[in-house]
BAMARPA-169937 format. One line per field, with one value per residue (C-alpha): residue number from 0; residue in one letter; x, y, z. Coordinates in Angstrom, 1 decimal. Example, Ala and Ser with C-alpha at 12.3 -4.5 7.8 and 13.67 -1.06 7.14 Angstrom:
REM residues 2
num <- c(0; 1);
residu <- c(A; S);
X <- c(12.3; 13.7);
Y <- c(-4.5; -1.1);
Z <- c(7.8; 7.1);
This chain:
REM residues 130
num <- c(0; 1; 2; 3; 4; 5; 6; 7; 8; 9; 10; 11; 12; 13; 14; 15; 16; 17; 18; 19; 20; 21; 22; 23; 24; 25; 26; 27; 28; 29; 30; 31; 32; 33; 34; 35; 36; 37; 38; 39; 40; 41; 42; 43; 44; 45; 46; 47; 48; 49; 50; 51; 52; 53; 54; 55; 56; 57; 58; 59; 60; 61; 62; 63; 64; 65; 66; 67; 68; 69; 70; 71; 72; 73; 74; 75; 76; 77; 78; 79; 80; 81; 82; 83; 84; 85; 86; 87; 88; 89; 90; 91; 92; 93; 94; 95; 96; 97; 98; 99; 100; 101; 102; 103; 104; 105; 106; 107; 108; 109; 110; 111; 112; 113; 114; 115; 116; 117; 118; 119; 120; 121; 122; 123; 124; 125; 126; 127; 128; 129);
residu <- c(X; X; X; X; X; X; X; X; X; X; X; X; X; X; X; X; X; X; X; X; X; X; X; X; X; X; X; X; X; X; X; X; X; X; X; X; X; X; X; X; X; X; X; X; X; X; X; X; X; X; X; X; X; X; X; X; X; X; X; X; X; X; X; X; X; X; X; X; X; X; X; X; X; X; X; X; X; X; X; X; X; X; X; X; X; X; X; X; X; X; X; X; X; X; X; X; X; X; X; X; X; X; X; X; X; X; X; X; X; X; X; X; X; X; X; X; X; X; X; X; X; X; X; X; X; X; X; X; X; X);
X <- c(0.0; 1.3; 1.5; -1.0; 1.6; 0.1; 0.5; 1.3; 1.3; 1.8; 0.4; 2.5; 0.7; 3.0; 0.8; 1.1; 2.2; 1.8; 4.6; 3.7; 1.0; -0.3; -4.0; -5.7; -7.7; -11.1; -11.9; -8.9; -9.1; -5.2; -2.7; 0.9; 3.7; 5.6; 9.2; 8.9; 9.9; 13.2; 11.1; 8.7; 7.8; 5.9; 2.4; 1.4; 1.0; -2.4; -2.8; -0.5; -2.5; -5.7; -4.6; -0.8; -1.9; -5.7; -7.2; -8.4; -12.4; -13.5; -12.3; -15.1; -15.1; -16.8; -18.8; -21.4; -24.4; -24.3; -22.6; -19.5; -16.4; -15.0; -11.5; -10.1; -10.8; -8.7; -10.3; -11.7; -10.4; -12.2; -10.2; -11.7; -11.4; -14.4; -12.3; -11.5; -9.1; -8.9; -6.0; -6.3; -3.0; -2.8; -4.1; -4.1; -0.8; -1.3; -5.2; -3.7; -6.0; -3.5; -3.5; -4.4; -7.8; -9.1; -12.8; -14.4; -17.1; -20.0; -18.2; -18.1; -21.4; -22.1; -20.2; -22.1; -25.3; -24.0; -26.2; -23.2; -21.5; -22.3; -20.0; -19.7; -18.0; -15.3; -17.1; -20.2; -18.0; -16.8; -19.9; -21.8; -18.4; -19.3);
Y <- c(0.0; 3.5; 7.2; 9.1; 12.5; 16.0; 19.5; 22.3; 25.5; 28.4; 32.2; 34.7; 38.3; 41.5; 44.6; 47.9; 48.5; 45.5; 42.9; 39.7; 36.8; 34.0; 33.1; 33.4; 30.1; 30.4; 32.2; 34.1; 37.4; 37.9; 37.7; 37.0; 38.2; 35.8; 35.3; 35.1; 31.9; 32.1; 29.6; 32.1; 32.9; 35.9; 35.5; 35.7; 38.6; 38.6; 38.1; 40.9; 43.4; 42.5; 42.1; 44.5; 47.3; 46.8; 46.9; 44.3; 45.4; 42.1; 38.3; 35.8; 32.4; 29.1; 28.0; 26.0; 25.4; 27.4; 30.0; 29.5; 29.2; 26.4; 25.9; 23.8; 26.1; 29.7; 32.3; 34.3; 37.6; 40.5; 42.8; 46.6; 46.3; 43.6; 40.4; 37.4; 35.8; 32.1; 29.6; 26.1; 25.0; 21.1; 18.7; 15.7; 15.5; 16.8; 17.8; 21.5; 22.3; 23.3; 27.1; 30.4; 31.6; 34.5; 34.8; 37.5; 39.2; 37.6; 34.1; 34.6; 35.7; 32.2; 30.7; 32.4; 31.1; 27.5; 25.4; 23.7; 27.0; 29.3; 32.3; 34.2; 38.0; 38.8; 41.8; 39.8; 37.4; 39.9; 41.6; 38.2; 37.5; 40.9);
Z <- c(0.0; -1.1; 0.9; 0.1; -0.1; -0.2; -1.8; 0.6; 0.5; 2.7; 1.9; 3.0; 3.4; 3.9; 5.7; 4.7; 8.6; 10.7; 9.2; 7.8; 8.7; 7.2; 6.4; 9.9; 10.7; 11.0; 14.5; 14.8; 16.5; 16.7; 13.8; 15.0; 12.4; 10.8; 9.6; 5.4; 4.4; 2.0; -0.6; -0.8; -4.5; -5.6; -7.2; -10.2; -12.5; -12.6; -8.9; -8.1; -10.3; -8.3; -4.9; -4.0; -2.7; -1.9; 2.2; 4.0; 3.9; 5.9; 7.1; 6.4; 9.0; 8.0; 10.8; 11.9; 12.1; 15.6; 14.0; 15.7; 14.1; 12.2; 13.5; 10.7; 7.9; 6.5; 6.8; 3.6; 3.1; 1.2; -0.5; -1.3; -4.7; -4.3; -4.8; -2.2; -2.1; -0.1; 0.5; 1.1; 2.5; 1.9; -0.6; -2.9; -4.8; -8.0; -7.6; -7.3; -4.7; -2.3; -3.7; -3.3; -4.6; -6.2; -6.3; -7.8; -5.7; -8.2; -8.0; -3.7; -3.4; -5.1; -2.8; 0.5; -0.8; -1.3; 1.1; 2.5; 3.5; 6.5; 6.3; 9.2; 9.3; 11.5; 12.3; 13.4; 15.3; 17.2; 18.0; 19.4; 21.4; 23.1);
């Protein structure tokens, strides 16, 4: 019987004036700075153009059907230019699901209305943890 191996992948995101974190799990309230990995490549073109330089507008959490965060999931993050963009860190070898996501705010709306997705915003969250 073979290993199953597995894609991985890990999203580094510089801030304008915080440092760097990765994708924040699902929950998160705090985002610890991270050391930028030296393997790190840049994204693509494309990707650049739609994401360098854009705000953070909101952090989406999957959650459940309590509405409470789902702790194995990255969060979605909304960009002010309308995109999201998504990583999922570890897959399949070779599926090439282990990426980084861009969704366009159509193709995200789409997803948020999925039946099997309950997005919560951070903003929310935080407001019901009050």
């Amino acid at each position: 019987m073979g290993y199953l191996q597995l894609d991985y992948i890990l999203t580094f995101i510089l801030l304008e004036n915080s440092g760097t974190i990765n994708f924040p799990f699902s929950g998160a309230k705090d985002f610890g700075t991270v050391t930028l990995d030296k393997r790190a490549k840049p994204i693509s073109e494309k990707g650049h153009s739609l994401i360098v330089g854009q705000r953070i507008k909101e952090l989406y959490y999957e959650s459940d059907e309590e509405n409470k965060p789902r702790d194995d999931w990255f969060a979605y993050i909304e960009l002010d230019n309308g995109y999201v963009i998504h990583e999922n860190r570890m897959a399949p070898n070779g599926t090439g699901a282990a990426n980084l996501f861009l969704y366009s705010q159509e193709q995200f709306i789409k997803l948020k209305n999925e039946e099997d997705n309950n997005f919560i915003p951070l903003t929310k969250f935080l407001e019901s943890a009050d």
